[in-house]
C-alpha positions, 0 to 999 in steps of 0.5 A, a space after each residue: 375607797 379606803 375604809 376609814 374614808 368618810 361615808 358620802 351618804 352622811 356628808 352634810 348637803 351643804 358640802 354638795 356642788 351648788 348647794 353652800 350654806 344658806 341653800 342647806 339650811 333652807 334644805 334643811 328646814 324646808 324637806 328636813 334634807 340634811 345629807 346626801 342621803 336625805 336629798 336622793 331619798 325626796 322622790 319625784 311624786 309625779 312624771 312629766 313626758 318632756 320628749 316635745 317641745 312646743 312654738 310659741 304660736 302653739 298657746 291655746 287658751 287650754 294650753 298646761 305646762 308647756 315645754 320650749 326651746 330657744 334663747 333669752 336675748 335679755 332681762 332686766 328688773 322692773 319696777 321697786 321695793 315690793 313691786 320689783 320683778 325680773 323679765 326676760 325676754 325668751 325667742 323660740 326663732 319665730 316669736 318672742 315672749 317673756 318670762 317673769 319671777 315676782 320672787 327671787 328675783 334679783 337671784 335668779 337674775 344673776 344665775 339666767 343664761 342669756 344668748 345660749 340655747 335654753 330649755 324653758 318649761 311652765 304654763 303660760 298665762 295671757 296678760 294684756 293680750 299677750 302670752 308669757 311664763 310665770 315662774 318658769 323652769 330654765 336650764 341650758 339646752 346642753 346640760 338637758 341633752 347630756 342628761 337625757 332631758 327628754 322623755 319622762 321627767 321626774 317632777 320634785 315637791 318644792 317650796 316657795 322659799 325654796 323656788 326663790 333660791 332656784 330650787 324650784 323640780 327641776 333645781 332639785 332634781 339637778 342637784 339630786 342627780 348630782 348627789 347621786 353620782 356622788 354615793 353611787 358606789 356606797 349604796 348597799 344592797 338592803 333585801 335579799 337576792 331571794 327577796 327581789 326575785 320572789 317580789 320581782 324588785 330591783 336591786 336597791 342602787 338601781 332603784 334610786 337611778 330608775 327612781 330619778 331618770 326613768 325611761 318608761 313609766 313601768 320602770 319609774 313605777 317598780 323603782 318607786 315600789 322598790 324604795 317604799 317597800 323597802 322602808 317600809 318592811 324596816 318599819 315592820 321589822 323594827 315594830 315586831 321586834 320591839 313587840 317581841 322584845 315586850 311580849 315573848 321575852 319579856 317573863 309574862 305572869 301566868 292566869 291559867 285557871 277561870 275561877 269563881 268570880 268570873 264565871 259567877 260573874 258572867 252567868 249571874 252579872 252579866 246585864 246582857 249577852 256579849 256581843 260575838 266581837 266581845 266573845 272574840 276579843 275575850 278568847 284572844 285575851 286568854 290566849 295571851 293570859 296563858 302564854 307564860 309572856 307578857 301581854 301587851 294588847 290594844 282594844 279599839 272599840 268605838 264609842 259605846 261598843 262595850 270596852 268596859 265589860 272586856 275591862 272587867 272580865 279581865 281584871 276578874 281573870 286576875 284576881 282569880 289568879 291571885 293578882 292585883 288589877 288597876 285601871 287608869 283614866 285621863 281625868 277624874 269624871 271618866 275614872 268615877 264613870 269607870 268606878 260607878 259602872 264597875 261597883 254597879 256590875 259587880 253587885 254583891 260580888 265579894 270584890 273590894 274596888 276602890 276609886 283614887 284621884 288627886 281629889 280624895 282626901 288624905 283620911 280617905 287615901 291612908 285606908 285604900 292605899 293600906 288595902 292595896 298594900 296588903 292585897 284586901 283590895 282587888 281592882 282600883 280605878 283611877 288617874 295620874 294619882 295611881 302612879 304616885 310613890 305611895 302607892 304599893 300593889 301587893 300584887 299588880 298582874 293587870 294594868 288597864 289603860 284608858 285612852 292611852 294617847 293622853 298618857 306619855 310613855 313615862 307616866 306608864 313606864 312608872 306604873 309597870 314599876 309597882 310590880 316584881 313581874 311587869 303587869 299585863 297590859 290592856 291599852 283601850 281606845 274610843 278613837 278608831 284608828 285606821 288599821 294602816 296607822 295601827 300597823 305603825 302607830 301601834 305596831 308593837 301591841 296585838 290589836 282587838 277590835 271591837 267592831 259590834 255594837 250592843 243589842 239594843 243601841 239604835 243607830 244615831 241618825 244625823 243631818 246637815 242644816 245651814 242656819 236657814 233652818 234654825 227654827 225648825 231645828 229650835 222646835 226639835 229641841 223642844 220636842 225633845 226635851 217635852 218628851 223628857 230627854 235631855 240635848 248637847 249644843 256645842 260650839 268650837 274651840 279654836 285655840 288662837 281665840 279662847 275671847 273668840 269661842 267664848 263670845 260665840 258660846 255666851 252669845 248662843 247661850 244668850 238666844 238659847 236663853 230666850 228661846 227657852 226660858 226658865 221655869 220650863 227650860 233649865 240650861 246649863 254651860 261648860 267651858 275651858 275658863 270654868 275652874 275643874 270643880 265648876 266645870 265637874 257641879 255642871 256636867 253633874 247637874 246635867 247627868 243627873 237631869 236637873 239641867 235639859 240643855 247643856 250648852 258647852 264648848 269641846 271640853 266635854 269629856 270623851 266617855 260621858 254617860 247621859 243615857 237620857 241625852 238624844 240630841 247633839 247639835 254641833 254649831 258651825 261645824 264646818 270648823 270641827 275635824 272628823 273625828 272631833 265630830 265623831 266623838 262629840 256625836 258618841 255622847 248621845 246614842 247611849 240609852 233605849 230612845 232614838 238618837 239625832 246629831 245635827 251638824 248646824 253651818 254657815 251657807 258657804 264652806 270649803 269642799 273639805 268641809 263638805 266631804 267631812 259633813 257628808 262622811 258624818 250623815 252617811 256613816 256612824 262606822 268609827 273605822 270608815 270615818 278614820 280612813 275619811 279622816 285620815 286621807 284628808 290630814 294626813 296620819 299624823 295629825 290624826 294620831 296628833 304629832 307627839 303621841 302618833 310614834 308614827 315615824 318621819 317616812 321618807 319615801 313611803 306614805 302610809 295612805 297612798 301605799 296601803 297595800 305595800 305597807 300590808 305586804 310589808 307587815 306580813 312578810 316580816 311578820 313571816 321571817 320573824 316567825 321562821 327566824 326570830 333572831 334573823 341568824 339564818 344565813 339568807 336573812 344576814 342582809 336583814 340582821 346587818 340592818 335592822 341592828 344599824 336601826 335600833 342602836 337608835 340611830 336618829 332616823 331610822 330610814 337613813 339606812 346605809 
């Protein structure tokens, strides 16, 4: 094959045998299949032992998917409209049985061999007393043998717009043996010889043809091992890469000394003892401060673990080296949070902090804006306001980000800018990732974490009650509220019906009203139609104690502080996500006293819903519940699509294959630190690929 022929791997799937141009969009827009490459790339996700075939008079009422061998003597439409539905009659030489399609029918009718031996394969089903096949696979007895149909065989997701075209498993799986033939010979060794033996790996076009046509279940697992390795080791090396590019060579400011303010700080302000995981997360935190590199790091700490005090620490670091801090928030309650619990820490500390959001007036903006310019003030707190033009740093060596998801890439970008020398950057998080998604999701930071609670902090207790159990729950509210304390109710958002959560917010409002009446009960509300200045006099009113009962939907801030708050109930929480749950039950637990979440339902609810709710009463681990949540929605949806920077992985899956991704992470990590710029001879294969990669080809696992 001449160079300057084009590369099959590329060819657009619609120029394959069979395939034609509404067969490839549907490919497209169903797997996101757009080339040969992509198709050979959908692996089977089970195998099926195919080597026996069954007689009708075989079906039991147990029977599952069943293999058989015979001909179809006929087939006709039934029926009309949306009643239509193809039958075939299949005879396996002793009996008969038929075959019906309620889709595709009219399709399928012109592609079914009739009088010519065929395999059949599906589950069968009893219908008036007799058994037939629902959507059965069907293929030539012919095409089956000359491909070695028998034994294990590999079994493809599909769709059903897919299925009605005739691109049910076994359609795919004709079609991806036929696109394999195809690139055969332009499928590239990826990882080297060393790296399969020491690994005990096939070489990569072995790999996809075991992958496809395996014999035995050992070989279909080493091929499947192979190719998700594979991927996933690119994904490793692409993120340190990235992580290199922003911490070793990019020119880091240098905070060599501790001076006075922090170690006046830590012996006379610290309010408690630090916690051995804050102690751990500072040390690692100077080590990056005295590199000479950039440091770009990520502090994951549930909620309540003590972020902010890492935050402050740091930031003292600066400015006893002569430098600048500023940390920013999502929005305006949780950057005056930050503002007061700093200010309040700090005491009489000679320390000028100052507090910008779009809501402080130009007067008020003209003095702190000269301050930071000429370096009078030390360490400001704020929103999207401190990425503004007008805001000039004399010196930024710290940048603090909070709850970085909620910030694109180029809202930060714009604050790395305000400095000669890129600030070091500390990305905070109350949402506990899973250290799997971590590795991708954030893998081009160096994580910290948190994993220790204060002294003091009681565990909050919860319990599921179903709406049988209403009235004891009203009597606990009450008695905790004659106790002095003060409880969340919330109700659900469901986007789709803003009248909806509404409705249901107003009507609980309605009862709570009559349950617990003025003078002697004081309840507020917050919800999304409130205008942000309502919504801001509420939650204010509720922190300062002069309402009892807050009753809001979810727009209740991530990081709002009521120490007073003992009691969160979450109505109809079988319709509330894990981790919503988790971070809702984070609003109380904050002072001395005994904390409860109850999680009120409905009697009935899905199982999926029921695992959440058991997760929740069984643990407050932040990083268990993410696991939890993970395995049920999969990493994206956790991390939320846009923000995740989780990548589209073709053939790995980051729950399924933790311990490859491990393996992974850590060999690359190894060659890296052996050969960062991968020049030695034994990593050209590595070097060679991953330059294919980040020339930002569109996506990265079409590795050819």
């Amino acid at each position: 094959m001449s160079n300057n022929q084009p590369n099959s791997l590329t060819t657009s799937i619609a120029y394959l045998k069979g395939v034609g141009p509404k067969r490839a969009e549907l490919l497209q827009t169903e797997l996101g299949v757009f080339t040969f490459f992509d198709l050979i790339q959908h692996l089977p996700f089970r195998y099926e032992d195919r080597s026996k075939f069954h007689k009708i008079s075989d079906i039991t009422a147990d029977s599952t998917s069943l293999q058989f061998k015979g001909d179809i003597v006929s087939k006709k439409m039934v029926g009309v409209g949306r009643q239509a539905r193809l039958v075939a009659v299949f005879d396996d030489g002793e009996s008969t049985m038929e075959l019906v399609w309620f889709k595709g029918g009219k399709w399928i009718m012109g592609q079914l061999p009739v009088d010519i031996g065929v395999v059949i394969y599906g589950k069968p089903q009893n219908y008036k007393g007799k058994w037939n096949i629902p959507h059965p696979e069907v293929e030539r007895a012919d095409q089956f043998e000359s491909r070695g149909g028998g034994g294990l065989h590999p079994v493809y997701s599909s769709t059903e717009k897919l299925t009605s075209r005739g691109l049910h498993s076994s359609g795919l799986g004709r079609l991806i043996r036929l696109a394999l033939g195809e690139v055969h010979r332009e499928i590239d060794e990826t990882l080297s010889d060393q790296m399969m033996a020491q690994l005990q790996l096939p070489g990569r076009m072995e790999a996809f043809d075991k992958v496809h046509s395996p014999k035995t279940p050992q070989e279909a697992e080493r091929a499947l091992k192979r190719l998700r390795f594979e991927e996933l080791l690119y994904l490793q090396l692409t993120l340190l890469k990235q992580k290199q590019a922003m911490t070793v060579d990019m020119e880091g400011v240098r905070f060599e000394k501790v001076g006075g303010n922090f170690n006046s700080f830590y012996n006379d302000n610290l309010p408690f003892e630090l916690t051995g995981a804050q102690k751990r997360v500072m040390k690692e935190i100077r080590a990056d401060l005295n590199t000479g590199w950039h440091m770009n790091r990520l502090l994951q700490g549930d909620v309540g673990s003590g972020k902010t005090i890492i935050a402050l620490l740091t930031a003292l670091l600066a400015i006893d080296n002569g430098y600048q801090a500023c940390i920013m928030a999502p929005t305006e309650i949780l950057a005056q949070q930050h503002y007061n619990g700093i200010v309040e820490l700090l005491g009489q500390m000679d320390i000028k902090v100052e507090l910008l959001t779009g809501s402080v007036s130009k007067s008020a903006r003209r003095p702190m804006l000269d301050g930071l310019e000429s370096g009078e003030v030390n360490i400001i707190i704020g929103t999207h306001a401190l990425i503004e033009p007008g805001v000039v740093f004399k010196n930024l060596g710290l940048a603090v980000i909070d709850e970085q998801h909620k910030f694109g890439v180029a809202q930060r970008s714009k604050l790395w800018s305000k400095a000669a020398i890129s600030p070091h950057v500390l990305v905070m998080t109350a949402t506990p990732i899973p250290r799997t998604l971590a590795m991708t999701a954030y893998g081009d930071l160096d994580c910290s974490v948190l994993d220790e609670m204060p002294p003091g902090r009681k565990e909050i207790k919860t319990v599921h009650r179903t709406d049988g159990g209403r009235l004891a729950v009203n009597n606990f509210i009450e008695k905790e509220i004659l106790e002095g304390r003060q409880v969340y109710i919330v109700y659900p958002l469901i986007e789709e019906s803003a009248t909806l959560d509404h409705k249901d917010l107003m009507d609980g409002y309605e009862s709570l009203t009559r349950r617990f009446p003025l003078p002697k009960f004081r309840i507020g509300v917050v919800h999304g139609r409130m205008k942000p200045h309502d919504k801001e006099i509420e939650m204010q009113r509720f922190a300062k104690g002069t309402t009892q009962i807050l009753v809001a939907t979810t727009v209740i801030e991530v990081g709002v502080n009521v120490p007073n708050a003992t009691l969160m109930v979450i109505e109809s929480a079988e319709r509330f996500g894990l981790s919503q749950m988790h971070q809702l039950r984070g609003r109380v637990g904050r002072g001395a006293d005994q904390s409860y979440c109850i999680l009120m339902t409905k009697d009935e609810f899905s199982n999926e819903a029921r695992r959440r709710l058991e997760t929740m009463c069984r643990t407050n681990d932040g990083f268990e519940i993410a696991e939890v949540d993970m395995e049920i929605r999969g990493p994206g949806d956790v991390m939320g699509t846009q923000q995740s920077g989780v990548p589209d992985l073709q053939m790995a899956d980051l729950m399924r294959d933790r311990e490859i991704m491990v393996t992974a992470r850590y060999i690359a990590g190894q060659i890296l630190e052996e050969d960062p710029t991968l020049d030695s001879p034994k990593n050209q294969i590595l070097k060679i690929n991953l330059d294919r990669i980040l020339e930002g080809r569109p996506n990265w696992s079409r590795i050819s």
